[in-house]
C-alpha positions as CSV (number, residue, x, y, z in Angstrom):
1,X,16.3,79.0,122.9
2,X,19.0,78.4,125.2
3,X,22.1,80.6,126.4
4,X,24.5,78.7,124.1
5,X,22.1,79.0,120.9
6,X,21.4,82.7,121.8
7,X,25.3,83.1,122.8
8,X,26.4,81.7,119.8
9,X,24.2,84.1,117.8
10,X,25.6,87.3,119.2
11,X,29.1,86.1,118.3
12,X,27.9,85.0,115.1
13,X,26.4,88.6,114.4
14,X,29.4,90.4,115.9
15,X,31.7,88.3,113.6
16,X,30.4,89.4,110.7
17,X,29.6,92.4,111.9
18,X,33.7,93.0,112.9
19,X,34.3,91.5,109.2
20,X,32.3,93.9,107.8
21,X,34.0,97.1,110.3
22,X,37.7,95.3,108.9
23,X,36.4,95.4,105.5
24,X,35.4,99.2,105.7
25,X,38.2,99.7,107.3
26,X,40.9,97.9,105.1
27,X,38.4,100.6,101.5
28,X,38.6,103.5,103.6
29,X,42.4,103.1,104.8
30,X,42.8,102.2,100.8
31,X,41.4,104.9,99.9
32,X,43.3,107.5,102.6
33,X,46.9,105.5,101.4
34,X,45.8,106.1,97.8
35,X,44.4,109.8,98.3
36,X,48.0,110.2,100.1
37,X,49.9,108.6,97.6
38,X,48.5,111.1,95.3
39,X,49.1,113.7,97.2
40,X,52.8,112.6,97.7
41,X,53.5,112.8,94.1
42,X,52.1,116.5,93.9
43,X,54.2,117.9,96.4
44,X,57.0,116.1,95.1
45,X,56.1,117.1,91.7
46,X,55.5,121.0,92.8
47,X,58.6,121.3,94.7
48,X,60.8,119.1,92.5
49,X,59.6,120.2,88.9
50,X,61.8,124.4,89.9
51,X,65.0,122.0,90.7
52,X,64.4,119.6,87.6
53,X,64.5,123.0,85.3
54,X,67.7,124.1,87.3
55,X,69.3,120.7,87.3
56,X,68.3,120.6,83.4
57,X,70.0,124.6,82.9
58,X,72.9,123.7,85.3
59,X,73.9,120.4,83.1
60,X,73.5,122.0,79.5
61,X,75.7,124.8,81.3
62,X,78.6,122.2,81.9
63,X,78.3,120.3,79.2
64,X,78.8,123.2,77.0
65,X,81.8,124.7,79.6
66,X,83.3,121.1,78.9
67,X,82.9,121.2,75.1
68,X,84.3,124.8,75.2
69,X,87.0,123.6,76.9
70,X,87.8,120.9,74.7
71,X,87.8,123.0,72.1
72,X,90.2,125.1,73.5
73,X,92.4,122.6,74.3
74,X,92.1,121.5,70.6
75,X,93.0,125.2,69.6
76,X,96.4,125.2,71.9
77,X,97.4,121.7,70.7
78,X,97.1,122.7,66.9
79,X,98.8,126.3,68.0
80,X,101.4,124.6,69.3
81,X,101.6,121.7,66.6
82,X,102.0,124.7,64.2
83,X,104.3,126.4,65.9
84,X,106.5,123.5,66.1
85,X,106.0,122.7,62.7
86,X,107.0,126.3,61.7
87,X,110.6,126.4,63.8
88,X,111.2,123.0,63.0
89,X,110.9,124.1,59.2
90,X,112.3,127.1,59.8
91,X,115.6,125.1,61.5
92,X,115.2,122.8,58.3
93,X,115.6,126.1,56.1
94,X,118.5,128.0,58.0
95,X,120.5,124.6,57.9
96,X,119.8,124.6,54.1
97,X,122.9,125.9,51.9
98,X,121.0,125.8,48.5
99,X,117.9,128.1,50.4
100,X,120.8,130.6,51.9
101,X,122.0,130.4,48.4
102,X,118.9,131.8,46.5
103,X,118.3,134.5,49.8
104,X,121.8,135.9,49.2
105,X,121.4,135.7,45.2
106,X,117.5,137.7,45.8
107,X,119.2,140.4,48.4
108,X,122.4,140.6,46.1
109,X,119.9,140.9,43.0
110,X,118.9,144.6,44.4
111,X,120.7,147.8,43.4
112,X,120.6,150.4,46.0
113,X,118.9,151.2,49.3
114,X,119.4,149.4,52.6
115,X,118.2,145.7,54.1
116,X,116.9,145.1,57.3
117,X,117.7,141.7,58.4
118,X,116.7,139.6,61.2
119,X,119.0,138.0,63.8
120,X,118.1,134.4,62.6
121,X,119.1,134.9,59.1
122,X,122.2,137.0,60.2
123,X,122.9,134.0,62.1
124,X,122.6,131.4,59.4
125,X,124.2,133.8,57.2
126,X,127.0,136.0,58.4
127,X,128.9,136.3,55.3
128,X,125.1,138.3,53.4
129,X,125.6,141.0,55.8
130,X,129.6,141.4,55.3
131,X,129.1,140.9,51.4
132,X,126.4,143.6,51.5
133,X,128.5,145.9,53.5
134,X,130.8,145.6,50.8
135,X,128.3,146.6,48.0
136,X,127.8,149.4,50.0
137,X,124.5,148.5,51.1
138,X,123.7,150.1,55.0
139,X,122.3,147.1,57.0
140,X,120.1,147.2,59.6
141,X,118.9,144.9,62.2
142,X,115.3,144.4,61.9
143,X,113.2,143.1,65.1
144,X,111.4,140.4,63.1
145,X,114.0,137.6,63.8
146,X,113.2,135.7,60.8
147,X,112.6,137.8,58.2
148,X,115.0,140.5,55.6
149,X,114.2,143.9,53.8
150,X,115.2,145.6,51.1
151,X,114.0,149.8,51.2
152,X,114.8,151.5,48.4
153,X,112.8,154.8,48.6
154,X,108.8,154.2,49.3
155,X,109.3,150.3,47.8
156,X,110.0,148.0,50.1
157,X,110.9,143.8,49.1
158,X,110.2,141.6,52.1
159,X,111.2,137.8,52.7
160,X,109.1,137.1,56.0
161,X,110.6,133.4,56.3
162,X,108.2,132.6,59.2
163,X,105.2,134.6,57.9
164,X,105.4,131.9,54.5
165,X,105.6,128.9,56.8
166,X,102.8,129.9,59.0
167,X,100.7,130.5,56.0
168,X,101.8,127.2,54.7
169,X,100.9,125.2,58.1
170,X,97.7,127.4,58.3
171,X,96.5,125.9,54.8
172,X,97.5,122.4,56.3
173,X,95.4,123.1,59.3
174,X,92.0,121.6,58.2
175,X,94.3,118.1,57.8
176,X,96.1,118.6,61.2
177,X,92.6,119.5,63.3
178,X,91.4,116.0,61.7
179,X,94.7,114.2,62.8
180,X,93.6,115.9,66.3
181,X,90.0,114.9,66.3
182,X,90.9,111.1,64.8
183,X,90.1,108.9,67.9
């Protein structure tokens, strides 16, 4: 056998025997990569998985602070809807000679004692307390603006004019939150 022959053995042998080192190689760095990769994902996992819980409470926290807040703006837009509602019919009312009428004929319709009468209704109707005076009824200013008493001993008649109309915008409310939820 001659120095080529025998030559070309060895690099024969230590080709194969370098594929087979690569190959070895190429599983066990496989396996390392894949042992790692697993690894990864539990550290992740464990350090991750108390954030993922506070991320989870944090955003069902908002969420509810936004809905809460919605509502609430809900709640002062139908407030205010009602309160407009009620001076705007309360304006519609004091402007009204045939409702002035039937307050003066009620208060008129009363006997003795005194009335308490608010400074809207005086307003809309200066001649009741003038024609009461008369009657010899003692008037009274009452704090209630819109609103008039009559006392007569422990009995007491009241017209709360903006009482009725909240009462009647309150039973409209279940319509009026609809026309504020309608998209």
């Amino acid at each position: 056998m001659g120095l080529e022959s025998l030559t070309s053995i060895i690099l024969d042998g230590a080709k194969s025997a370098s594929e087979k080192l690569l190959d070895d190689a190429k599983k066990e760095a496989d396996l390392i990569i894949r042992s790692a990769q697993a690894r990864s994902r539990e550290i992740f996992t464990a350090t991750y998985a108390p954030f993922e819980k506070e991320v989870a409470t944090k955003k069902s926290s908002a969420l509810s602070m936004a809905k809460m807040e919605e509502t609430s703006a809900r709640l002062d837009a139908l407030n205010w809807m009602l309160d407009e509602t009620c001076k705007k019919a309360m304006e519609a009312l004091f402007s009204n000679p045939s409702f002035l009428e039937k307050v003066k004929s009620w208060a008129l319709g009363h006997k003795d004692g005194e009335f308490f009468i608010g400074k809207n209704i005086d307003s809309a109707m200066p001649e009741l307390k003038k024609t009461l005076l008369d009657k010899g009824f003692k008037v009274v200013t009452l704090q209630n603006p819109n609103a008039i008493e009559h006392r007569q001993e422990k009995q007491i008649d009241r017209l709360d004019i903006e009482d009725g109309l909240r009462r009647l915008a309150f039973e409209q409310a279940d319509r009026i939150i609809a026309i504020l939820s309608a998209p």
